[in-house]
C-alpha positions in Angstrom: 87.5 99.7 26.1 87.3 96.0 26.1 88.2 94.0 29.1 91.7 92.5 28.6 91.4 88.2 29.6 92.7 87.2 31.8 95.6 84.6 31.4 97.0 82.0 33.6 99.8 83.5 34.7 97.4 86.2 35.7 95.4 83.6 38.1 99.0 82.4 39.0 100.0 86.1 40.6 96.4 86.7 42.4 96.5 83.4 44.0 100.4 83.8 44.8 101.1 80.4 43.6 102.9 78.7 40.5 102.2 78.8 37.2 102.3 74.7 37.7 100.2 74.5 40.4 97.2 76.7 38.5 98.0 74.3 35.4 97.0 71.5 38.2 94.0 72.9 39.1 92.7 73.5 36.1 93.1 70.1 34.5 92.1 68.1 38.1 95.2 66.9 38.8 95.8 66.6 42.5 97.7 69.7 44.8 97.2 70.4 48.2 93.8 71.9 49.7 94.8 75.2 50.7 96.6 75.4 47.0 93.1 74.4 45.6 91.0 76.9 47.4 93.5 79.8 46.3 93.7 79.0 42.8 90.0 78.3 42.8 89.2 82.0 44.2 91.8 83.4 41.8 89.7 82.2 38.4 86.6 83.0 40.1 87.6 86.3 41.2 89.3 87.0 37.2 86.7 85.2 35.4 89.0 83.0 33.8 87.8 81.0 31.2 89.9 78.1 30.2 90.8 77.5 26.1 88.4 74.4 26.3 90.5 74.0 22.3 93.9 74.8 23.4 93.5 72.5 26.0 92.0 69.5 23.8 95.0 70.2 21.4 97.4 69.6 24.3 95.6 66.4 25.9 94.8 64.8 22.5 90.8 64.9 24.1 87.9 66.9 23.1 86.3 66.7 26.0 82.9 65.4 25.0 80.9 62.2 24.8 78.7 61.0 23.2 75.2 59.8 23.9 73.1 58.1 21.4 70.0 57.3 22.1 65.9 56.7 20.7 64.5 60.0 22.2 63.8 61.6 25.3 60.4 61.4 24.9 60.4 58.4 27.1 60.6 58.6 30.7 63.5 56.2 31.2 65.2 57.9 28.2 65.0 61.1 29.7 65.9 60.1 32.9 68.9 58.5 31.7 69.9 61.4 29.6 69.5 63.4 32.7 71.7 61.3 35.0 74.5 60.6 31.7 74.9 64.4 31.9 75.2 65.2 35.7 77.6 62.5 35.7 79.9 64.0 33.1 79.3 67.3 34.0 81.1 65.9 37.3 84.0 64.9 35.9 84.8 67.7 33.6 82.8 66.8 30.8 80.3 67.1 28.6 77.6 65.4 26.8 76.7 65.5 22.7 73.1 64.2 22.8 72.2 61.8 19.1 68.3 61.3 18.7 68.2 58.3 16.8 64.3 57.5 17.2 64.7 54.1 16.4 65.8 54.4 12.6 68.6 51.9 11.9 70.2 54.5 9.2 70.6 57.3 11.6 72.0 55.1 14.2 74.9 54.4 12.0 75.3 57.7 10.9 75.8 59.0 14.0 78.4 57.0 15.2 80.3 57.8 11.8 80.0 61.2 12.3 80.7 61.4 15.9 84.0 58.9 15.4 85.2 61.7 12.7 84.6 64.6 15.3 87.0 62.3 17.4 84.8 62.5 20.7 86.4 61.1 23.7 83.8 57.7 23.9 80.5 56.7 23.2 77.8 55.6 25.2 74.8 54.3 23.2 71.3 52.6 23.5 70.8 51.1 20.2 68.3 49.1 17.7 70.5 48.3 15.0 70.6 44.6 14.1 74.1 44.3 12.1 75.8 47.9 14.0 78.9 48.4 13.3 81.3 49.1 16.1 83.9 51.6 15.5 87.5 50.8 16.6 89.8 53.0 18.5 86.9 54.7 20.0 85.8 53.8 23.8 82.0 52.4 23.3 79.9 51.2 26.2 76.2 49.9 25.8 73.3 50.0 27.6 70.9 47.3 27.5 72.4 45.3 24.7 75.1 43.0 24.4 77.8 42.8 21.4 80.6 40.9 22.2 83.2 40.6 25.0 85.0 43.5 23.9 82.5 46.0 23.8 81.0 46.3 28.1 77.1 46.3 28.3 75.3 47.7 31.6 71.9 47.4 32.4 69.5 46.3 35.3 68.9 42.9 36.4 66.6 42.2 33.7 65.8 39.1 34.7 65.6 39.2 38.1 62.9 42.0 37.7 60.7 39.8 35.8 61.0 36.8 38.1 60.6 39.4 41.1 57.3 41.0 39.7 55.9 37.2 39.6 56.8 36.6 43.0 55.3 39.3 44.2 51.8 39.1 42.4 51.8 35.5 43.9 52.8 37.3 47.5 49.6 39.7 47.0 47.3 36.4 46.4 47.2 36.4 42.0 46.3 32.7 41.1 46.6 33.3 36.9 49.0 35.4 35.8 50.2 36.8 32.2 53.1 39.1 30.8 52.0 41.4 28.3 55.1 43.3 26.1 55.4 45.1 23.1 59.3 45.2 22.3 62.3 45.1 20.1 62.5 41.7 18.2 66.6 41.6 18.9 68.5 39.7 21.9 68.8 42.1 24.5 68.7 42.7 28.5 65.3 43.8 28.3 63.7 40.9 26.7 64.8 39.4 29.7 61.7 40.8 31.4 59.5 38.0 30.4 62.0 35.1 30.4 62.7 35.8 33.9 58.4 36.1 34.9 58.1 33.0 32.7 60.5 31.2 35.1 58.9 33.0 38.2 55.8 31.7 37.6 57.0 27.9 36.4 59.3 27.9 40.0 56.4 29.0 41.9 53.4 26.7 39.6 51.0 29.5 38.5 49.3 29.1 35.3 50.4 31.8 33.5 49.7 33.3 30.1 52.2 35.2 27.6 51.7 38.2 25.0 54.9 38.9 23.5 54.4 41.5 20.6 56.7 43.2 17.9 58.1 46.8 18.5 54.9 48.7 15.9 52.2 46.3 17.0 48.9 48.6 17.8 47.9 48.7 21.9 44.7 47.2 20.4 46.5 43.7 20.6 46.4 43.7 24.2 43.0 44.5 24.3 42.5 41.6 22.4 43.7 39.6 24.6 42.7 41.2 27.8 39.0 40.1 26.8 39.4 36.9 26.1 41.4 36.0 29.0 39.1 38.0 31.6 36.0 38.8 30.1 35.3 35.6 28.3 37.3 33.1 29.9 36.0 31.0 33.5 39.7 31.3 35.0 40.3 35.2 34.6 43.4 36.7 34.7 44.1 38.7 38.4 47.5 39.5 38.1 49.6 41.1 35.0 53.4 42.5 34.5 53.8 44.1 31.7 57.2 45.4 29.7 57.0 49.0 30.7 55.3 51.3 33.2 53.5 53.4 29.5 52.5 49.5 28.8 51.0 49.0 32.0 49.4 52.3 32.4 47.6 51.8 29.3 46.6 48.2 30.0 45.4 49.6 33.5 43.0 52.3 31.6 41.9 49.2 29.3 41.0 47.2 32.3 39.1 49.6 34.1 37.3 50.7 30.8 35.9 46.8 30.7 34.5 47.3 34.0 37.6 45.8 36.2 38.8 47.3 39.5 42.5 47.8 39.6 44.1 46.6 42.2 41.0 45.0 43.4 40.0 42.5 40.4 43.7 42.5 38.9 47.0 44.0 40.0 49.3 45.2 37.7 53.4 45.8 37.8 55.1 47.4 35.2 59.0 48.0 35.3 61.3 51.1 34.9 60.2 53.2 37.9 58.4 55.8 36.3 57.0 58.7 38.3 55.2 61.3 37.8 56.6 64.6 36.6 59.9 62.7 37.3 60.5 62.8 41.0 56.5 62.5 42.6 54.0 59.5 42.8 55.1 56.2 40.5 52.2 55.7 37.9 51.9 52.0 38.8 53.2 49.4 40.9 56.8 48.6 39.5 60.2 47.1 39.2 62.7 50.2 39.3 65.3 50.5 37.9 69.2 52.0 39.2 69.2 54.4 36.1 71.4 57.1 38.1 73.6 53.6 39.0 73.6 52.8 35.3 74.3 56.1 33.8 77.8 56.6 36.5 78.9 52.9 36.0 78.4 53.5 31.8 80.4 56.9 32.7 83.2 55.4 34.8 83.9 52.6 31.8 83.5 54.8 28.8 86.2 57.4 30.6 88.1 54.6 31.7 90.2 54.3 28.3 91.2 50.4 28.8 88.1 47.7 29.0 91.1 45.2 29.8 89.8 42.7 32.6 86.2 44.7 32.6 83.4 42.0 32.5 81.5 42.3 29.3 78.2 42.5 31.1 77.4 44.2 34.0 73.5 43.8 35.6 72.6 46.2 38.4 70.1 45.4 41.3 66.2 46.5 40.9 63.5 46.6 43.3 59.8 46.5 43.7 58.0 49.3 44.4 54.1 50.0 45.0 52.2 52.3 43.1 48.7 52.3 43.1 48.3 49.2 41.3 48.6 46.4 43.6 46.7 45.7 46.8 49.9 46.6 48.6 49.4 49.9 47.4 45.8 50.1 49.0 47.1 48.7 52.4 50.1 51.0 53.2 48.1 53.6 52.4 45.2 52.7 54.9 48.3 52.2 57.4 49.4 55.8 56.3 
């Protein structure tokens, strides 16, 4: 014979308390401790599984959000995804992952279709030049401003480009560049090299600039790396580059033209990437708060009213060595 459910009221009568104060419980709101603990023991001791439908129907919300985003392929992608999810799961929530990889159709077509399946709020990481914003929905960007009604959060852009050119000067660079391959739209991220640019000017380094469309071939770089190192009498020795991928290749160029990194140039990428996602950082880089940026992006989308929320929030970075600057080299004589 099959198991009967267990119901509510059932959890109500093992745990000796109202059928209110279970109903509490269950949906977060607050009771007292020892309350908590008994009800909490009850369900686990029944197995009771809540009516994740009957319960949306009653608190006119599904109970999901939804995350659009390129792909997971890339670290910071991934990682974000990661940290989007724990931070739902937290609140009693939980997450309906959109691949988008980058084409401007399927973008749009997600946000029609998850606005129809009437998910609680949208978070998204988008590409689309003329999006379309559905209204009524909650929707909370990363990395990309829209307007003053729709919040943005992402990382001091900015800052971490102006920091990386600070700190090449700090580690005794004398020519600098900025090599990137990015998105042609206005966003945080193309921040990056506006904020080394003005690094460089406050500090008065020669510096050099390779700013590439998203599609260019790697091949540009190299390019560029030779005639600004091989060929020229005033070599480049110190280089930031869009993303760590974009530095770890240009590092593997370098040392493939018969250039020592750190020791001939030093290199800083930016997102904080690490190996196998929580061991050794493949270069020297500017990291980024993603587990900040994932709650904050959380806390607003749940928060159901953007009234007096600034449009744009930036979150702190830092530098970190990896292997790539003579910083690098020296802690790890120290070590």
């Amino acid at each position: 014979m099959r198991k009967r459910t267990a119901t509510m009221s059932d959890v109500a009568r093992e745990a000796g308390v109202a059928l209110g104060t279970v109903s509490k419980v269950i949906n977060g709101q607050p009771v007292g401790e020892s309350y908590r603990l008994k009800v909490e023991a009850a369900v686990k001791k029944l197995d009771y599984q809540v009516n994740a439908s009957a319960k949306a129907l009653k608190s006119s919300r599904s109970g999901f959000i939804a995350l659009i985003i390129p792909n997971t392929i890339a670290p910071f992608f991934a990682l974000l995804t990661h940290h989007v999810n724990m931070a739902l799961e937290r609140r009693g929530y939980k997450m309906m992952l959109c691949f988008t990889e980058y084409d401007n159709d399927r973008e749009q077509e997600f946000i029609r279709m998850v606005r129809h399946n009437q998910t609680d709020g949208i978070i998204a990481l988008t590409y689309t030049p003329d999006l379309e914003i559905p209204a009524g929905i909650p929707f909370v960007t990363i990395d990309r401003f829209f307007s003053v009604e729709v919040p943005c959060i992402a990382s001091d852009n900015f800052g971490g480009g102006r920091l990386a050119a600070q700190k090449l000067a700090e580690l005794g660079c004398t020519r600098l560049a900025c090599l990137r391959i990015g998105s042609s739209l206005v966003n945080e991220p193309s921040k990056r090299k506006d904020g080394f640019v003005s690094g460089c000017m406050e500090l008065g380094l020669p510096f050099e600039v390779c700013n590439l469309p998203d599609g260019s071939p790697m091949s540009a770089f190299e390019v560029f790396l030779k005639r600004n190192i091989l060929e020229s009498d005033h070599p480049l020795d110190g280089l930031f580059c869009g993303t760590d991928s974009q530095a770890w290749q240009v590092v593997n160029m370098l040392r493939a033209m018969g250039r020592r990194v750190p020791e001939d140039v030093q290199v800083i990428g930016f997102d904080g990437t690490r190996m196998f996602g929580d061991l050794d950082y493949f270069c020297s880089t500017i990291v980024q708060p993603v587990a900040d940026i994932a709650e904050t992006a959380v806390n607003m989308v749940l928060s159901n009213d953007f009234t007096g929320l600034p449009p744009l929030i930036c979150l702190p970075v830092r530098y970190q060595p990896g292997g790539t600057t003579r910083d690098s080299v020296q802690t790890e004589a120290n070590e």
